[in-house]
C-alpha positions as CSV (number, residue, x, y, z in Angstrom):
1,X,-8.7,14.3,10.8
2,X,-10.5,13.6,7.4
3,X,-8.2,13.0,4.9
4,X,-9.1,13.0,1.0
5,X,-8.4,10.4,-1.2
6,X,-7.6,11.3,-5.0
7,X,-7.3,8.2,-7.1
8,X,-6.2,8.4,-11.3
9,X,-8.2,6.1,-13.5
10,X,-5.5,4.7,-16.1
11,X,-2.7,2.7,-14.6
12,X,-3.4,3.6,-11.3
13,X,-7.1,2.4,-10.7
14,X,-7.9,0.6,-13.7
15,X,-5.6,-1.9,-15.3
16,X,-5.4,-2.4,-18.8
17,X,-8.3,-4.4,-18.9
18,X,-10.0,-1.8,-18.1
19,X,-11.1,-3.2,-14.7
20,X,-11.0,-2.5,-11.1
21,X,-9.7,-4.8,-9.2
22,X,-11.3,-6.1,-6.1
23,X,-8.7,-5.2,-3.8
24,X,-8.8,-1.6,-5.1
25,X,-12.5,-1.5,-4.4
26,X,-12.2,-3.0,-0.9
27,X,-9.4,-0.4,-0.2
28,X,-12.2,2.0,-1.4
29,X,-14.6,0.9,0.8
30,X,-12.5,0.6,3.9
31,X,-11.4,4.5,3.3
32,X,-15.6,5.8,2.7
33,X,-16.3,3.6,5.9
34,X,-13.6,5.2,7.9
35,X,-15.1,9.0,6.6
36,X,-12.5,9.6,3.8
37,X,-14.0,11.1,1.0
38,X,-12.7,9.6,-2.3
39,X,-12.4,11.4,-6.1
40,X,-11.5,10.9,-9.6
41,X,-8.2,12.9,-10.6
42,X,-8.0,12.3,-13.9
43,X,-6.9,13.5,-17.2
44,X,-9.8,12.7,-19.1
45,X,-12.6,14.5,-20.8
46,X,-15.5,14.6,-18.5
47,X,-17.6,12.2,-20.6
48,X,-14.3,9.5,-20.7
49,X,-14.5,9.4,-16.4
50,X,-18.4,9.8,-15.8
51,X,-18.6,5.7,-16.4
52,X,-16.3,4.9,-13.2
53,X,-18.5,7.1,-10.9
54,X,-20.9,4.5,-10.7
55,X,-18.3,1.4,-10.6
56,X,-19.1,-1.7,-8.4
């Protein structure tokens, strides 16, 4: 079963330094390589969460 994975940016994701931390990318990572798509849910304008689609 593929299962989606929804993530927030503030306080959930990103910290308030505004950084991801490495253990929240690796858990990204291990969830795309097991064929879970994961997405932004976020209450920002567009233009405020276009940045972290690119994150590394």
């Amino acid at each position: 079963m593929t299962r989606m994975l929804f993530l927030d940016i503030d306080g959930t994701l990103v910290g308030k330094d505004q950084r991801i931390p490495q253990s929240a990318i690796r858990a990204i990572r291990a969830a795309q390589g097991n064929g879970h798509p994961v997405l932004i849910c976020t209450g920002r304008a567009r233009a405020g969460a276009t940045g972290w689609r690119y994150a590394r």
